[in-house]
C-alpha positions in Angstrom: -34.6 -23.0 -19.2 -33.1 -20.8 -16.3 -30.9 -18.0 -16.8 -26.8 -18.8 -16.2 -26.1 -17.4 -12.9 -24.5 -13.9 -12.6 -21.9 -12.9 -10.0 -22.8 -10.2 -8.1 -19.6 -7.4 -8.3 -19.9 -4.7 -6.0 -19.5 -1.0 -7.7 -16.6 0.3 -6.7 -16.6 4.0 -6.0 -13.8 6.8 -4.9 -15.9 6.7 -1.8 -15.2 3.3 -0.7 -12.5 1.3 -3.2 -9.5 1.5 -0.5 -11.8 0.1 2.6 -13.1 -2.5 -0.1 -9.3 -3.5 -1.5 -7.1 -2.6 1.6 -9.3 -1.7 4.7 -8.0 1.7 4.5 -10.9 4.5 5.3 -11.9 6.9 3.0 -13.0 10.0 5.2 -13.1 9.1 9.2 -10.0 9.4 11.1 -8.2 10.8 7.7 -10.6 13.7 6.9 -8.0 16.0 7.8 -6.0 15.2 5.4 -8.3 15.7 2.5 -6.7 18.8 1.4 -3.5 16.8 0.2 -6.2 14.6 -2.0 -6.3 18.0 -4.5 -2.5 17.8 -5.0 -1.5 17.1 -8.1 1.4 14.9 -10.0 2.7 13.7 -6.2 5.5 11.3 -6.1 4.5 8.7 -3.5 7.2 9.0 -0.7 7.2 5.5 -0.5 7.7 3.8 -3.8 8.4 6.7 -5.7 5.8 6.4 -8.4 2.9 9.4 -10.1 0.1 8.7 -7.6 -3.2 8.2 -9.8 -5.4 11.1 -8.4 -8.8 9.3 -6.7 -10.8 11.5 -9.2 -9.3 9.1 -11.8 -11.3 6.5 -10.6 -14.4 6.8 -12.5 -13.4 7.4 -15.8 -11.1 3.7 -15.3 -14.3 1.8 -14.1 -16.3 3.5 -16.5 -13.7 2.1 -19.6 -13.1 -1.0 -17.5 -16.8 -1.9 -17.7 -16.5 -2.6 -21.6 -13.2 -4.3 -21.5 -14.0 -7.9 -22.8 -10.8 -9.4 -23.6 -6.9 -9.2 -22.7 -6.6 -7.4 -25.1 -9.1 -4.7 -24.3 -7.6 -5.2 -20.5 -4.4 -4.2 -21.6 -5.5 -1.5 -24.1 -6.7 0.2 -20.5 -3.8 -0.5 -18.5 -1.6 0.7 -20.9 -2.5 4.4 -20.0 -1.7 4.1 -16.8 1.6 2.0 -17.3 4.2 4.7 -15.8 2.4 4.8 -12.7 2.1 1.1 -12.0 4.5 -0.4 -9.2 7.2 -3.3 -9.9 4.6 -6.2 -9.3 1.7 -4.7 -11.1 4.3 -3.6 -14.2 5.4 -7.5 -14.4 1.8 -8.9 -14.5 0.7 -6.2 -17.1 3.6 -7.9 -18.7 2.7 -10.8 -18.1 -0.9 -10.1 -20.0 0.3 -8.0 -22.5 2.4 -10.9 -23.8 -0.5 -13.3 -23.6 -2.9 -10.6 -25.2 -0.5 -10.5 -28.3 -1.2 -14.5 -28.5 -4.4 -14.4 -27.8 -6.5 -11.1 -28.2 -9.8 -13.1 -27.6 -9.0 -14.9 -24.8 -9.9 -14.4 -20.9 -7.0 -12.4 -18.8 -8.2 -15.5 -15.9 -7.1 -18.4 -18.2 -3.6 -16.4 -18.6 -3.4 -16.3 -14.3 -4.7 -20.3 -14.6 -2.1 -21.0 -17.2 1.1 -20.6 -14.7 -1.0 -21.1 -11.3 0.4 -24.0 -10.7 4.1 -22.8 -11.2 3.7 -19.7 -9.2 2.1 -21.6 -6.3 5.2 -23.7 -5.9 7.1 -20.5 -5.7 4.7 -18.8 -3.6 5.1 -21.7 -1.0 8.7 -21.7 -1.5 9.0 -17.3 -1.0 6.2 -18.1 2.7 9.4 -20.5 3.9 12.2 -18.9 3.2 10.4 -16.0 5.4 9.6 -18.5 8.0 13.0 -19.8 8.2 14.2 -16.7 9.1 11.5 -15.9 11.8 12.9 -18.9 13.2 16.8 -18.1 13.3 15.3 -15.1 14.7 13.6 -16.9 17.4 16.9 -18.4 18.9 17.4 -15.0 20.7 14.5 -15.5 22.4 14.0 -17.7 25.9 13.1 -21.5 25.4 9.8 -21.0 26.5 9.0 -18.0 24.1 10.7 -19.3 21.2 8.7 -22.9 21.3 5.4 -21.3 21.2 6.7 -19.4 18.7 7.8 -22.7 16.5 5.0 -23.8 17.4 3.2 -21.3 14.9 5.3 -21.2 12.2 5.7 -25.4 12.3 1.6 -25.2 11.8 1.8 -22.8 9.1 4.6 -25.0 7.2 2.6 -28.2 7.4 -0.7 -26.0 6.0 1.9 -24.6 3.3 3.3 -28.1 2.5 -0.1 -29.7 2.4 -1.5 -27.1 0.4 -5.3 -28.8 1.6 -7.8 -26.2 -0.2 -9.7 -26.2 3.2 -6.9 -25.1 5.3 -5.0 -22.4 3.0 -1.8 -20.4 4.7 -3.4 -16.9 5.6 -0.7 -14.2 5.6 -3.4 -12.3 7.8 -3.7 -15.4 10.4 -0.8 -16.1 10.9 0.1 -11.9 11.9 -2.5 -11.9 14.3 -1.8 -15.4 15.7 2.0 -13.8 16.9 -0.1 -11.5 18.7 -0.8 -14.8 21.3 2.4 -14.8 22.4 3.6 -13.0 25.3 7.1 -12.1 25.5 9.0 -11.7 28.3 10.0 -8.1 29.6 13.6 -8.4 28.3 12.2 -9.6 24.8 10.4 -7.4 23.8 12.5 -5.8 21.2 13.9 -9.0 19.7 10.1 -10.2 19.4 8.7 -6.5 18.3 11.9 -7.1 15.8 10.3 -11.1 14.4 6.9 -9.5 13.9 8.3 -7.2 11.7 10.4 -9.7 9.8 6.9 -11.8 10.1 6.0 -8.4 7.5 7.7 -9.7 4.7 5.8 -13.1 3.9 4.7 -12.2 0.7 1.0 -10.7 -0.8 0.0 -9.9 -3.8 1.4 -6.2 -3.7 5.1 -7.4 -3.2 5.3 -11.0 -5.1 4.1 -12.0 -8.8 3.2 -15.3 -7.8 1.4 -14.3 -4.7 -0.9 -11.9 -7.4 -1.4 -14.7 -9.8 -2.3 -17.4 -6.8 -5.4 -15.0 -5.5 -6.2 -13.6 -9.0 -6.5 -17.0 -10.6 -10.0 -17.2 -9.2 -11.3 -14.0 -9.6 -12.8 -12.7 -13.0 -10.3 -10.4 -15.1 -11.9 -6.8 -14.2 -10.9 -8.0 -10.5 -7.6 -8.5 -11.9 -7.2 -5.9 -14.1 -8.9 -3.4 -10.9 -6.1 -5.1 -8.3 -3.2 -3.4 -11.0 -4.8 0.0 -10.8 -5.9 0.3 -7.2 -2.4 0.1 -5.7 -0.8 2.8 -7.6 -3.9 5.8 -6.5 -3.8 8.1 -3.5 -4.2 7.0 -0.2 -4.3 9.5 2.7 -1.6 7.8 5.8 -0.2 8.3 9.2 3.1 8.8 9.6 2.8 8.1 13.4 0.2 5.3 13.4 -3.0 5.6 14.9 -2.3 2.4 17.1 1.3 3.7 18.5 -0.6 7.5 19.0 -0.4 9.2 15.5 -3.0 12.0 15.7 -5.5 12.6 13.1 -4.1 16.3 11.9 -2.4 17.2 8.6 1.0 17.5 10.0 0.5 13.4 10.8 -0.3 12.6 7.4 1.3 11.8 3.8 -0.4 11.1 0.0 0.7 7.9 -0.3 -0.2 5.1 -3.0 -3.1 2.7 -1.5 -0.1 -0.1 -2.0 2.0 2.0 0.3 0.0 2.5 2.7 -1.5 -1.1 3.3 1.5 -2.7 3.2 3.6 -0.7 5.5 0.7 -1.8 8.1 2.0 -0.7 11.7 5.5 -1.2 11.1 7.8 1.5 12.0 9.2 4.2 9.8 12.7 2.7 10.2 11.6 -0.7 10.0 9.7 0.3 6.5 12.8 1.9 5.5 15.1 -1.2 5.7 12.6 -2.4 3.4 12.5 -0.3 1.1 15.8 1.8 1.2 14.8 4.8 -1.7 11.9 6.1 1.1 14.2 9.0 2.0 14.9 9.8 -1.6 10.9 9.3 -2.7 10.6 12.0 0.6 12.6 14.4 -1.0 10.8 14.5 -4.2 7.5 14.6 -2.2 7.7 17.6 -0.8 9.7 18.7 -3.9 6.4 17.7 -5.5 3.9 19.8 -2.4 5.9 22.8 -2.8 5.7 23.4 -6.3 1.7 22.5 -5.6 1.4 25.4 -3.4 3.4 27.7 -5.7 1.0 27.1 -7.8 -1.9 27.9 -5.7 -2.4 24.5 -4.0 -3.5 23.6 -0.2 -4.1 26.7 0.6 -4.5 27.4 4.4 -1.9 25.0 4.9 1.2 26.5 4.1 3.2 25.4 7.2 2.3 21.7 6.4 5.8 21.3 4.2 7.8 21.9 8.0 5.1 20.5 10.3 5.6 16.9 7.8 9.6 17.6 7.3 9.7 17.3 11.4 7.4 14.4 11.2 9.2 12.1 9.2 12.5 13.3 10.4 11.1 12.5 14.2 9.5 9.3 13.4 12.6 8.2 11.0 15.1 8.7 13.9 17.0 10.8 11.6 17.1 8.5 8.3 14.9 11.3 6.4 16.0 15.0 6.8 14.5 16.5 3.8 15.5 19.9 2.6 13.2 22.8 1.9 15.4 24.9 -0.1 13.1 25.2 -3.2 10.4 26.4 -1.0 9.2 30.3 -1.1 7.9 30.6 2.2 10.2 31.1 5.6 8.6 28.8 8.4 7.1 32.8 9.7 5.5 33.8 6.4 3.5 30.1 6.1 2.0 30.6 9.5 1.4 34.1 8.5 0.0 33.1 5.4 -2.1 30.5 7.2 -3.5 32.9 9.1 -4.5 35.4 6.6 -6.2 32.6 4.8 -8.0 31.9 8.3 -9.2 35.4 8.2 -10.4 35.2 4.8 -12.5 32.2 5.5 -14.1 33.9 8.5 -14.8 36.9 6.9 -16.3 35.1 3.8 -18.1 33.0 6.8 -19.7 35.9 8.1 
């Protein structure tokens, strides 16, 4: 008799678990900000949660490995529940009700359970999104705006249909925008619809988008997906694709979830999305200076003015945080950088 066929899981590491969940690279272009990974208790400047340090990593798949049941599932979670964000906190919820019901039972059959009503309100979320790339679209010139119905008509009809062969893909439907020339003069309003285009709904920003993919993966997948978004992420402030460059002074500790999901879209545009950003700022660097206070990123003293210019640059204005708690005059951190400098060489040689 042959042996029931296993599913091959790959082992996630710290190495490679944000290029296997979000695309984001570990090391790479973001190796210079690797210092920022050692800071510790960081509020993420963009949803304004405890980052889960990467380190914490392996001793969650390590416990995660013997979880056998909801209720083992949400035993886990449980530890981590103050730094979950909104979606994740309402499916933990979500299982930690069903785990009460039924300790035994899978965390899947809980997702398969209310598929089929989150699906409807998945499709409904996808055309309400639609509809207003379309009002959008009446800005535009005749010609522009019918090849741009012409994408979202196809992607109602594959939502509608709901064919398992020919699924809505949030991803294809981005990059098929990217067909579509605008004219010179509408190039704002169309740089405006692709951000708007942004908002159809994954499984980081909708409950029923989570349960929808989830439903067919095993429960560490699920259970994995809650924790992932809410650990550190290293991001440009200035994307790479509009010139960011790959130097501290570019870069935030951001949760995975932040960073993924805020995609290329401009600082303001991200903003208008999600309106506490210059508040979450504020306690950031609240958060890096007391870090370096206590001994923390060292060599990189001037980072808490070279990032206050950045966002305040790249924000047109929206985030001016203040610096007030901070020991060091914008002179003594580049003086302190450099005596750490000379250190290092002298320890070099």
């Amino acid at each position: 008799m042959s042996k029931p066929q296993q599913h091959h899981r790959p082992r996630i590491t710290e190495e490679n678990y944000l290029y296997y969940y979000y695309n984001i690279p570990f090391q790479g272009s973001t190796s210079a900000g690797k210092p920022l990974r050692k800071l510790k208790d960081i509020t993420c400047p963009y949803r304004g949660i405890k980052i889960i340090p990467g380190t914490a990593l392996r001793g969650f798949e390590k416990n995660l490995e013997k979880c056998h049941n909801s209720l083992d599932i949400v035993s886990l979670l449980g530890h981590y529940y103050d730094s979950l964000l909104p979606t994740e906190k309402s499916m933990y919820a979500i299982f930690k009700d069903f785990s009460q019901l039924n300790p035994d039972d899978d965390i899947r059959n809980c997702l398969q359970m209310i598929y089929t009503n989150c699906l409807t309100k998945l499709k409904l979320e996808e055309l309400m999104v639609l509809d207003d790339v379309d009002i959008m679209s009446r800005k535009l010139s005749p010609g522009t705006a019918l090849k741009l119905r012409a994408k979202t008509t196809k992607c109602r009809q594959i939502i509608i249909d709901n064919k398992q062969q020919d699924t809505f893909k949030r991803k294809i439907f981005l990059n098929s925008l990217e067909e579509i020339i605008p004219n010179e003069n509408e190039r704002e309003i169309f740089a405006d619809i692709k951000n708007k285009a942004l908002f159809l709904p994954t499984s980081g920003s909708s409950k029923n988008a989570f349960v929808v993919k989830y439903s067919r993966r095993d429960q560490i997948e699920a259970a994995r997906r809650l924790f992932i978004g809410s650990t550190g992420s290293i991001e440009h402030v200035t994307p790479e694709s509009l010139g960011g460059i790959n130097t501290i002074g570019n870069f935030l500790l951001t949760t995975a979830d932040g960073n993924r999901y805020r995609e290329n879209m401009p600082l303001t545009e991200y903003i208008k999305r999600h309106p506490n950003i210059p508040i979450y700022a504020q306690q950031y660097i609240d958060d890096v200076v007391r870090n370096i206070h206590e001994g923390g990123l060292q060599g990189n003293e001037t980072y808490p003015y070279k990032i206050k210019k950045k966002l305040m640059d790249e924000s047109n204005g929206r985030i001016m945080v203040s610096l007030s708690k901070y020991k060091y005059t914008e002179e003594d951190a580049a003086e302190a950088v450099k005596e750490y400098e000379n250190r290092w060489k002298k320890y070099k040689a």
